[in-house]
Each structure stands twice: as structure tokens, then as C-alpha cells.
C-alpha positions in Angstrom: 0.0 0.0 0.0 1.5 3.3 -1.0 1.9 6.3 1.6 -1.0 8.1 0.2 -3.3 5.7 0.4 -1.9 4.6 4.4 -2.4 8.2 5.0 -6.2 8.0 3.7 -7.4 5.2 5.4 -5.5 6.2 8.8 -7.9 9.9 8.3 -10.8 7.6 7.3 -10.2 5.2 10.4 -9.8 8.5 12.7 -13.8 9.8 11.1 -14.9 6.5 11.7 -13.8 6.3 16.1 -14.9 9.9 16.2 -18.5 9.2 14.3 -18.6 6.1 16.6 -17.7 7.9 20.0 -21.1 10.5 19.4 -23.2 8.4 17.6 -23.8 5.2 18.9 -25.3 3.3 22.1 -23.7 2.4 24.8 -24.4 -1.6 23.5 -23.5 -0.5 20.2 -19.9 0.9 21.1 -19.3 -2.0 22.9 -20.3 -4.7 20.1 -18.1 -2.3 18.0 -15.0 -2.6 20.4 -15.4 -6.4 20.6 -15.7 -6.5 16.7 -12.6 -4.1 16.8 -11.0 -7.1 19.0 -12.0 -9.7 17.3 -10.5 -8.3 13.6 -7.5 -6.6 15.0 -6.1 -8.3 17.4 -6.7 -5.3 19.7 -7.8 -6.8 23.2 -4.4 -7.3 24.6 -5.3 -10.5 26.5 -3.0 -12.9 26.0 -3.1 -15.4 28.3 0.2 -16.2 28.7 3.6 -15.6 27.5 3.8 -18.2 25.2 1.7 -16.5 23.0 2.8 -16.8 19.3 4.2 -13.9 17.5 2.5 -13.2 14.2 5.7 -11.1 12.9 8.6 -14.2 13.9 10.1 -13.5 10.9 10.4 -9.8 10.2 13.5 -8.4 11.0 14.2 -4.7 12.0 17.3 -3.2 11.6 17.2 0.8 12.2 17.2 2.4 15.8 14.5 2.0 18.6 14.0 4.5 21.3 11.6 3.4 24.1 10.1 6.1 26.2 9.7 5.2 29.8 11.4 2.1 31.6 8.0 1.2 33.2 5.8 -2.7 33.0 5.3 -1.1 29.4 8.6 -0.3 28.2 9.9 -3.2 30.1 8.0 -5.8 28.6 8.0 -4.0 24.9 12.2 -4.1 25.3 11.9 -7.6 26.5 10.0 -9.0 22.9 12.4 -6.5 21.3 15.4 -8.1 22.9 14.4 -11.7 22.0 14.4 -10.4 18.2 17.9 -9.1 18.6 16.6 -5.4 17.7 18.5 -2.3 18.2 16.8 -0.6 21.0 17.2 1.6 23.8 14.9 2.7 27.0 15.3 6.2 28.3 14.0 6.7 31.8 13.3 9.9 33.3 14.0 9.0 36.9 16.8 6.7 38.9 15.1 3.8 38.8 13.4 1.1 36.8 9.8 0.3 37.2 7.4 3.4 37.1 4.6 3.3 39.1 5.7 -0.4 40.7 8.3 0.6 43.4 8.5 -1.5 47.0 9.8 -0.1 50.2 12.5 -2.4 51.9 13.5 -2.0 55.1 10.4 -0.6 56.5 9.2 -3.7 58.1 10.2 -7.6 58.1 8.7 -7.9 53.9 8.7 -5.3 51.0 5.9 -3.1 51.4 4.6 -2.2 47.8 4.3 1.3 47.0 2.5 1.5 44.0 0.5 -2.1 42.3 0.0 -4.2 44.5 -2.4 -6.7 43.1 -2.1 -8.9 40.3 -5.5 -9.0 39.1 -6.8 -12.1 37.0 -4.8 -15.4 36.6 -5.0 -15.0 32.9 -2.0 -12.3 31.7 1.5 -12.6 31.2 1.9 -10.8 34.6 0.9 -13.6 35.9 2.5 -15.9 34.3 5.4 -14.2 35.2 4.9 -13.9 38.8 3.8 -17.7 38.6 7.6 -18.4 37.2 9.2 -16.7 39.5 8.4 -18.7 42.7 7.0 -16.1 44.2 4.7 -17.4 47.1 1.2 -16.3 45.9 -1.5 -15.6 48.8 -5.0 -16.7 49.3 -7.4 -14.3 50.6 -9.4 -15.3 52.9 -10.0 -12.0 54.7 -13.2 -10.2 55.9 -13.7 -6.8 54.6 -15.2 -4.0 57.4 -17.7 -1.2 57.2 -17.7 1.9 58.9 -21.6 3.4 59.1 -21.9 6.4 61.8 -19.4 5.1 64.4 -19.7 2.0 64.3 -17.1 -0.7 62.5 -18.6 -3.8 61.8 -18.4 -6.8 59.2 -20.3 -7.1 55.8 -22.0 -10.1 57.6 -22.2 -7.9 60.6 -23.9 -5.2 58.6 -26.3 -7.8 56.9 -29.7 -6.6 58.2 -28.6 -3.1 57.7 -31.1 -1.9 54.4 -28.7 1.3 53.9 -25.3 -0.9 53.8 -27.4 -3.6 51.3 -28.1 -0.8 49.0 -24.5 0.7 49.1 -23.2 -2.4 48.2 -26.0 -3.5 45.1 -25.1 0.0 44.1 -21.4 -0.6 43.9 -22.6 -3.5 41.6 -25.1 -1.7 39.3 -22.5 1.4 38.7 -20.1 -1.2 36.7 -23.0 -2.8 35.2 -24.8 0.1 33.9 -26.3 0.8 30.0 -28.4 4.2 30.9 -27.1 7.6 30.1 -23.7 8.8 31.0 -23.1 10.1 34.7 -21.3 10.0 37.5 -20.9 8.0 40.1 -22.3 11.0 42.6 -25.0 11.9 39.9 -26.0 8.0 39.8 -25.9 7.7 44.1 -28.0 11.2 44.1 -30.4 9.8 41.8 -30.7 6.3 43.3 -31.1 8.4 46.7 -28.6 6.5 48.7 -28.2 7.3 52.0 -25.2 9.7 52.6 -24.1 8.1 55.6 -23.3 5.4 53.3 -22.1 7.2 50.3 -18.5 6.6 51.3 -18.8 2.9 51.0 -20.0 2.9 47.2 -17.3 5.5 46.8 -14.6 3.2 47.9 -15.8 0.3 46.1 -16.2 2.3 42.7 -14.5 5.1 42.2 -11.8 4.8 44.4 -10.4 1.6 43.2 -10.8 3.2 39.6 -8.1 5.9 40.7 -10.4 8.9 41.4 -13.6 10.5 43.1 -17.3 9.9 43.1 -17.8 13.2 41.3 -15.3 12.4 38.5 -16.0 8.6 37.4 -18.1 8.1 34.4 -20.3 4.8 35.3 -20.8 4.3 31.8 -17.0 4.3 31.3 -16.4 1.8 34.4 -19.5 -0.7 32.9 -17.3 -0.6 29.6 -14.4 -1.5 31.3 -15.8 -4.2 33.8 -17.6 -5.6 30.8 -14.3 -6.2 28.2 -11.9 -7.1 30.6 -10.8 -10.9 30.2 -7.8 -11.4 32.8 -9.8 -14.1 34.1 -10.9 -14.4 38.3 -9.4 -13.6 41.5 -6.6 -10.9 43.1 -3.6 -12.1 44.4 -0.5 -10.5 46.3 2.7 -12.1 47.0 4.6 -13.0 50.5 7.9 -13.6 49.7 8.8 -10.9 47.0 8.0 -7.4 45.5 6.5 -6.9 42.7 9.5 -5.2 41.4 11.9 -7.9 41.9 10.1 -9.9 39.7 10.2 -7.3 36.9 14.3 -7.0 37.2 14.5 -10.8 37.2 12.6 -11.2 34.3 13.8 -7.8 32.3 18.0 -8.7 33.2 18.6 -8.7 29.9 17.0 -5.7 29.2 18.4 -3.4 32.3 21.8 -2.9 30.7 19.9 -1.3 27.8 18.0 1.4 29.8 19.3 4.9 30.6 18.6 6.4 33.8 18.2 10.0 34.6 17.4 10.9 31.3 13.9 13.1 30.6 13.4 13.4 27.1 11.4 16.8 26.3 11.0 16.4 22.6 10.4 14.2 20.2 10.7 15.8 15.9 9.7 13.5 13.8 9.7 15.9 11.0 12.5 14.6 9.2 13.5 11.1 7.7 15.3 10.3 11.7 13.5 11.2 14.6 15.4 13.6 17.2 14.9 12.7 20.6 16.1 15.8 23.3 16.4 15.4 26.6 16.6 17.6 29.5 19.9 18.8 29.0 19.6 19.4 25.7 21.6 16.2 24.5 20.1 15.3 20.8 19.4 11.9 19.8 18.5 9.8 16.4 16.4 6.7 16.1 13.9 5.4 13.6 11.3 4.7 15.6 9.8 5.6 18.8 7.4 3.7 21.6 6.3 6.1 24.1 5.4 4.2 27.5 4.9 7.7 29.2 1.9 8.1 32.0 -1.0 10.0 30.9 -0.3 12.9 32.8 2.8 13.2 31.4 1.0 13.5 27.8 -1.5 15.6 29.1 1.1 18.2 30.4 3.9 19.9 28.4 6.9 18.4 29.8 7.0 15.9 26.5 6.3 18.3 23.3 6.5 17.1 19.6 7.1 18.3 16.4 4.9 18.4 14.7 2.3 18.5 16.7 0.3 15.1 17.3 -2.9 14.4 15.6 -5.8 16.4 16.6 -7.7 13.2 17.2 -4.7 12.0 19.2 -4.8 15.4 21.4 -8.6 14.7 21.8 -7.9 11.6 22.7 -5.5 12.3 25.2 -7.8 15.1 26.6 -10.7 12.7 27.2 -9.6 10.0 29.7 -8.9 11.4 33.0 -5.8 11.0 35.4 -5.3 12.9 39.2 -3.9 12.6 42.5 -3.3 8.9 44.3 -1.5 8.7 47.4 -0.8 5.7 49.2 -0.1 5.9 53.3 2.2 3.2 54.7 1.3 2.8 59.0 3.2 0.6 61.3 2.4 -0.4 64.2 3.8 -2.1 67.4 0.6 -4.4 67.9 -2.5 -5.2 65.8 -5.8 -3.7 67.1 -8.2 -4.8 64.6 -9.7 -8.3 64.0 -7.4 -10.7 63.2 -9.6 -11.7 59.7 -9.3 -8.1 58.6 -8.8 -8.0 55.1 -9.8 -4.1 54.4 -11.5 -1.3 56.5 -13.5 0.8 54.3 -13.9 4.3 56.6 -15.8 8.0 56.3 -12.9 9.7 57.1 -9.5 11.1 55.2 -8.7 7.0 53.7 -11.5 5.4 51.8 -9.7 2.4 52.3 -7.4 0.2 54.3 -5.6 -3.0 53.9 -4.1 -4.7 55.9 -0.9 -5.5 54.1 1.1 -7.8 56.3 -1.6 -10.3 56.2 0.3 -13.5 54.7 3.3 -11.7 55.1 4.9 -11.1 58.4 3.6 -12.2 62.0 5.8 -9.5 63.1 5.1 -6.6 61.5 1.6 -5.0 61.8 1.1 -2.8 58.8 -1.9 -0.9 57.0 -1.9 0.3 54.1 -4.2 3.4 53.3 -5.1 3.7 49.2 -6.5 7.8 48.6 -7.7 8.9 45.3 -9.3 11.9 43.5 -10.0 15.1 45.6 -9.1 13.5 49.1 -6.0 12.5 47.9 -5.5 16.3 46.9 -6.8 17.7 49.9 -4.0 15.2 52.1 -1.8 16.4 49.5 -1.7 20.1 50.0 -1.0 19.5 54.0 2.3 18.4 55.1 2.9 14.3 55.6 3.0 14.9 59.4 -0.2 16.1 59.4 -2.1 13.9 57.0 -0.8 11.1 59.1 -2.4 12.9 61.9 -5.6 12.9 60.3 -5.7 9.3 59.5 -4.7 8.4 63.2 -7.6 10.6 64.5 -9.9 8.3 62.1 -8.5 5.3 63.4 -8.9 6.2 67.0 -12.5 6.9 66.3 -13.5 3.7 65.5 -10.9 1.3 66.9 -10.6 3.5 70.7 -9.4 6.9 71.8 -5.3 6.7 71.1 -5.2 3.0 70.5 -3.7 3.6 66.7 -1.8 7.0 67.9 -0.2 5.3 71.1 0.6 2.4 68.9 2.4 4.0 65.8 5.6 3.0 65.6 6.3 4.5 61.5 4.7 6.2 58.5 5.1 6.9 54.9 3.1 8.5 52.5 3.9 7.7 49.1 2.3 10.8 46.3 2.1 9.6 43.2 0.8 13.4 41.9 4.2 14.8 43.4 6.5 12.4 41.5 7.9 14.5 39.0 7.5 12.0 36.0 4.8 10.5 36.9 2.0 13.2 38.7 -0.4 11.1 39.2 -2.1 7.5 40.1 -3.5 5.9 37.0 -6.0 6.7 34.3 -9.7 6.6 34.7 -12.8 7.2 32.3 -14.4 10.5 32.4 -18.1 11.7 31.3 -18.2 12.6 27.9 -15.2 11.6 27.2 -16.0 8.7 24.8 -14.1 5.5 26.8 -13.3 2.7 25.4 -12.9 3.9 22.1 -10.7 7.3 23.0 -8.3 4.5 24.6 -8.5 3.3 20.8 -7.4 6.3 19.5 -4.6 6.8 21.9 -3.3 3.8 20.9 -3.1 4.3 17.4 0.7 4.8 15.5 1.5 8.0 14.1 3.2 8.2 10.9 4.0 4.3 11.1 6.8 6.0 13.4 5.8 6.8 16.6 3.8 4.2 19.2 2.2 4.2 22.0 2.1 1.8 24.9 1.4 2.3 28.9 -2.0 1.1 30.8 -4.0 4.8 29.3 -3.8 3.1 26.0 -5.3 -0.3 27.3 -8.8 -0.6 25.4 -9.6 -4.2 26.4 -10.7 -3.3 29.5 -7.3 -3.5 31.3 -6.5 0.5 31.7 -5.2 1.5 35.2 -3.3 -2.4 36.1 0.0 -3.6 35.5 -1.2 -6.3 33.5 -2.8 -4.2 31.1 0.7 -2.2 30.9 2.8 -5.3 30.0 -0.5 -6.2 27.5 0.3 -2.8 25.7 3.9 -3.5 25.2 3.2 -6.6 23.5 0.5 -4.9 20.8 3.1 -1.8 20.0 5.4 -4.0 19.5 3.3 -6.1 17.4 2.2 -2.8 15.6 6.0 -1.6 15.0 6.7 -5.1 13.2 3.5 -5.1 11.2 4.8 -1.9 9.7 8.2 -3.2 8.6 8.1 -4.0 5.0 
């Protein structure tokens, strides 16, 4: 196919998505998206990493440049290291992993920092944490409720009509086919009680990476509905998360280059020019850019020319904010033993309790905060966000039991990491789902691609899984090119 005619069905493919996103139904955009799967290969579900590759027999020899050593850039360098390409990974910060980092040292185990869960026993994640030997453990918790001031079990809260409806609410907002809203505008209109608003909030839009008043149900339904990373969560004992990424990426380690931002990337000319911070210049052929969201959305990384307008739109339309995650240890454990998660009213929508199956030494919560509570304990100082959750925890566990028995804290905010500034991608109102994830996804120019868990449209955005899943199909994209 010659360039003209490439260049004419990419603009026709672009005025087909944008017809799509404000014409159809919400059941017709999603037969579309798994018709899209179905003829493209687009749903990035591969379960396993023995997965054949369609392009075994290309060869590439010009100059890759991956953007970003995160589970995306990893994972693309990885395939591109087993076909002997020419590639390198330029990482902005001093370390490998992106938004997977573990703290060591802070108790007997690795506390995770960022992902913690591997969700779904059907990905190559898995199968990689399967692999490594990691000890994989069973939940068996029990998750509790705070209602008022009173802390109780979901059994506990059985009779409770208020907590029944906050929890079939939970379930109808990822099931939903009405009009597009949020999740506030949905709980306002269903009438739920507002002393159990928090509750749906946690179980919704806080595990989607933001607030009640920014989550598009319609977008979360879309997701719930396409993903196909198969049944339960799982976290390990014995390891972090990371350690099983530098095991399984050695080879690819000694290709990426720390400490180095790249600001802009001209692909105006036959070689593309990569410039970093300090103004060192670059040439490569081709480009996959792993980069968060928020990164794209901001101007640290500019191009020339400018993207696609239906690539700006796109990028525009999925939403990204604050995520914080508070680390508390403690010199005894006050809450019941078969504590899984606390879901609270106060500053942390949510606790876990993240040395269950780890340690029976150290007694560790974990507080996840997204959306506009994590940017109201953002804009304090750490001493005195940890202050506020302590005060919560008194309140329901027993004036000063979780201040008297504190022994360390750390908050870890994702919005204040430089290169990162932010938790993970979530869909917005209006702003198209699914198929905006589409568009982000697609190549420009046959040159540059783009990979990271924003451009995951097969339900996976916002997991590591999904991440690793998008460095497969770039990669898969970049060979399909080569002629």
C-alpha cells in the first residue's frame, strides 16, 4: 500500500472512532469494540507468555528508542530483545519500574508502593509472577464497614437496608447501560443514603483511581464488561512486585538509561530527534512512548509536529489525578485478626491490611486515597495527613489506641513524583471510553507508538497487567509496519 493511500485510510479510520464515539449506544460501542478485537487483534489479553508472534520473521534493523522504563517499556524491550533489535529505554527517573516501586527495610517484607495486586490469573503478569516462585497468597479476609461510628463486618452489617443498598449500588454502577453520569449523579439519583455514600465510593471510584464526582459509570461498565484477565486478586509474600520485573527484564536493564527526561520528540524529518533535559540530541527510527497519561496531558514531553488532533482529543478525554498511598506501622495489631480491608468516612476510603500472609511480626496498614481526598491530604504536610488518619483510626478502633501504637509512617504521592503526577487513568463523562483509549493507541506516521495502561482498550487501563499487555501490541504494531 503506497503512503498516500496509508495516510487516507488512517484519516478515514480516525472519522470513523470519532463518528462512533457520538453516535452510537452504549451496547453498540461495545459490540463495536469487541468486533474491533475480534478483527485486529486489539484486546491485549494474552493469556500467557507463550503466545505466538505473528511477525517471527520480520526483522528490523534501524534504531528503537523506548520512552519510559515502566511494566510497558519493560515488557515492549523484553519482545524487542528476544528479536535481537536495536533498542534503547530512556527513563526519566533513577530507577526502573514506574509506578511499581517497594519499600524495603520498612518492616520484616517489601511493602509495595505503588501495584500491588495482580489481578486475573490469565495475563503474562501472571504468568510471570507464577515463574518466578514467588509465594502467591490466598485471601481469605473479611472486609469491614464503617456506618456512623460503628465498625462492623459485611455479615455484621447484613440486616442493615442502607449498607445492602450501598453495596447493590457498587454492583449496578459497573454494570450500567443508561445515560452517561457519575458516580455522585447516579448515588443522588438512586437516593442513597449519605451516611453510606463513602462505602460505594470506595468500592467504585476509588479503586478506579479517582472521586465519586469524576468517574463516568458508563466508562467503568465498559471497562468491567471487556476485561478478560480471568478471576481472583492475588498478592505475594515472599517478594515485591519489582523484583520480579528486574528478574525477568535482566537482559534488558543494561539497555535502559537512567536520569534521562526526554522533552521532545521531531519527527519531522527522515530520523526522529529525541532531546532530553539537558539538551543532548538523539536519532532513532522509531519511537514507543510508555509515558503516563499525565505526562501526555502536560507539556513536559512536546512534539514536532504536533500530534494528531484526534490524538490530542484523545488524550484530553480520559482522565488522570492525585493517588497517594499511606504506609502505617504499628507495634501491635488492634483490629480483627480476619481483617482483610477497612473501608472508613474519614481522610482514607480504604485500608488493607498488608502484612496479612506476610509477616507475623510486623503489623502494617496500608491506606489507598484517590481523586480530591487525595489532593486535599496532598496540600498539608505528611506529618499532618498522618495525623488525620490516626484521628480516624482512634475513632472507630478507641481513643489513642492507633496513635499510642504507631511506631512509623510513609506517604507515598504519586501526583508529586515528577515524572509521573499522578495515580492511574480513569474514564471520564463525555469523554468517549473505550474507544478514546482506541485512538490513543493508534501509531503516528508508522513511526511513533504508544504503549502504557491509558492506551489499554480491552478493558485492562489502570493495572499492570494491562501495561505489559500494551507492550506486546506496540510492539506487534512496530513489526506489522516493517516492510
Amino acid at each position: 500500500m503506497g503512503k498516500r493511500k496509508r495516510e487516507k485510510k488512517d484519516v478515514e479510520r480516525r472519522k470513523q472512532v470519532h463518528l462512533i464515539n457520538h453516535s452510537f449506544t452504549f451496547m453498540q460501542r461495545r459490540d463495536f469494540l469487541k468486533n474491533t478485537i475480534i478483527t485486529t487483534g486489539g484486546v491485549i489479553a494474552f493469556g500467557s507468555c507463550k503466545e505466538k508472534d505473528p511477525y517471527a520473521e520480520r526483522e528490523y534493523k534501524g534504531q528503537i528508542a523506548i520512552i519510559g522504563a515502566g511494566a510497558a517499556g519493560l515488557y515492549a524491550g523484553y519482545l524487542l530483545e528476544g528479536k535481537k533489535a536495536n533498542y534503547t529505554i530512556y527513563e526519566a527517573s533513577d530507577k526502573i519500574g514506574g509506578r511499581i516501586r517497594s519499600l524495603k527495610g520498612f518492616a520484616d517484607y517489601d511493602i509495595e508502593l505503588g501495584a500491588e495486586e495482580i489481578h486475573g490469573n490469565l495475563s503474562v503478569w501472571y504468568d510471570w509472577v507464577k515463574e518466578s516462585g514467588a509465594s502467591i497468597i490466598t485471601d481469605t479476609s473479611t472486609d469491614f464497614y464503617q456506618i456512623g461510628s460503628q465498625l462492623l463486618s459485611e455479615k455484621q452489617w447484613g440486616n442493615d437496608s442502607d449498607f445492602k443498598a450501598a453495596l447493590t449500588l457498587a454492583q449496578q454502577a459497573i454494570n450500567y447501560s443508561g445515560t452517561d453520569m457519575t458516580l455522585l449523579q447516579y448515588m443522588e439519583s438512586t437516593k442513597l443514603a449519605a451516611k453510606v455514600r463513602h462505602i460505594t465510593e470506595a468500592l467504585v471510584a476509588n479503586k478506579y483511581g479517582t472521586s465519586a464526582n469524576r468517574l463516568s459509570i458508563l466508562g467503568a461498565t465498559e471497562e468491567n464488561q471487556t476485561r478478560s484477565a480471568g478471576s481472583g486478586d492475588f498478592t505475594l509474600a515472599n517478594r515485591s512486585l519489582v523484583s520480579v520485573l528486574e528478574e525477568k527484564c535482566k537482559s534488558v536493564i543494561p539497555k535502559v538509561v537512567l536520569n534521562t527526561q526526554i522533552k521532545r520528540i521531531d519527527y519531522s524529518n527522515e530520523r526522529i530527534m529525541l532531546e532530553d533535559a539537558q539538551a543532548q540530541r538523539r536519532y532513532v527510527d522509531k519511537v514507543i512512548i510508555t509515558v503516563p497519561l499525565s505526562v501526555l496531558q502536560s507539556t513536559d514531553l512536546q512534539f514536532t509536529p504536533a500530534l494528531p488532533d484526534t490524538k490530542i482529543a484523545s488524550i484530553k478525554s480520559i482522565g488522570m489525578g492525585a493517588g497517594i498511598k499511606a504506609v502505617l506501622v504499628f507495634n501491635q495489631r488492634f483490629w480483627d485478626a480476619a481483617t482483610g480491608s477497612v473501608y472508613t468516612s474519614g481522610v482514607v476510603p480504604e485500608y488493607s491490611v498488608s502484612s496479612n500472609g506476610r509477616s507475623t511480626k510486623s503489623f502494617v496498614l496500608t491506606g489507598l486515597v484517590m481523586g480530591e481526598k487525595a489532593e486535599a491530604l496532598s496540600a498539608v504536610s505528611a506529618s499532618a495527613a498522618i495525623q488525620s488518619m490516626l484521628k480516624d483510626l482512634d475513632a472507630v478502633y478507641g481513643k489513642g489506641i492507633a496513635t499510642g501504637s504507631l511506631t512509623n509512617a510513609r506517604l507515598m504521592d504519586w501526583g508529586k513524583e515528577p515524572f509521573i503526577k499522578g495515580a492511574y487513568s480513569y474514564p471520564i463523562v463525555g469523554g468517549g471510553g473505550l474507544l478514546n483509549r482506541q485512538t490513543l493507541s493508534y501509531p503516528v506516521q508508522r513511526r511513533l507508538y504508544f504503549a502504557g495502561e491509558a492506551t489499554h482498550y480491552g478493558g485492562h487501563s489502570g493495572t499492570v497487567h494491562g501495561a505489559v499487555e500494551t507492550g506486546r501490541r506496540v510492539v506487534e504494531e512496530l513489526y506489522k509496519d516493517v516492510t
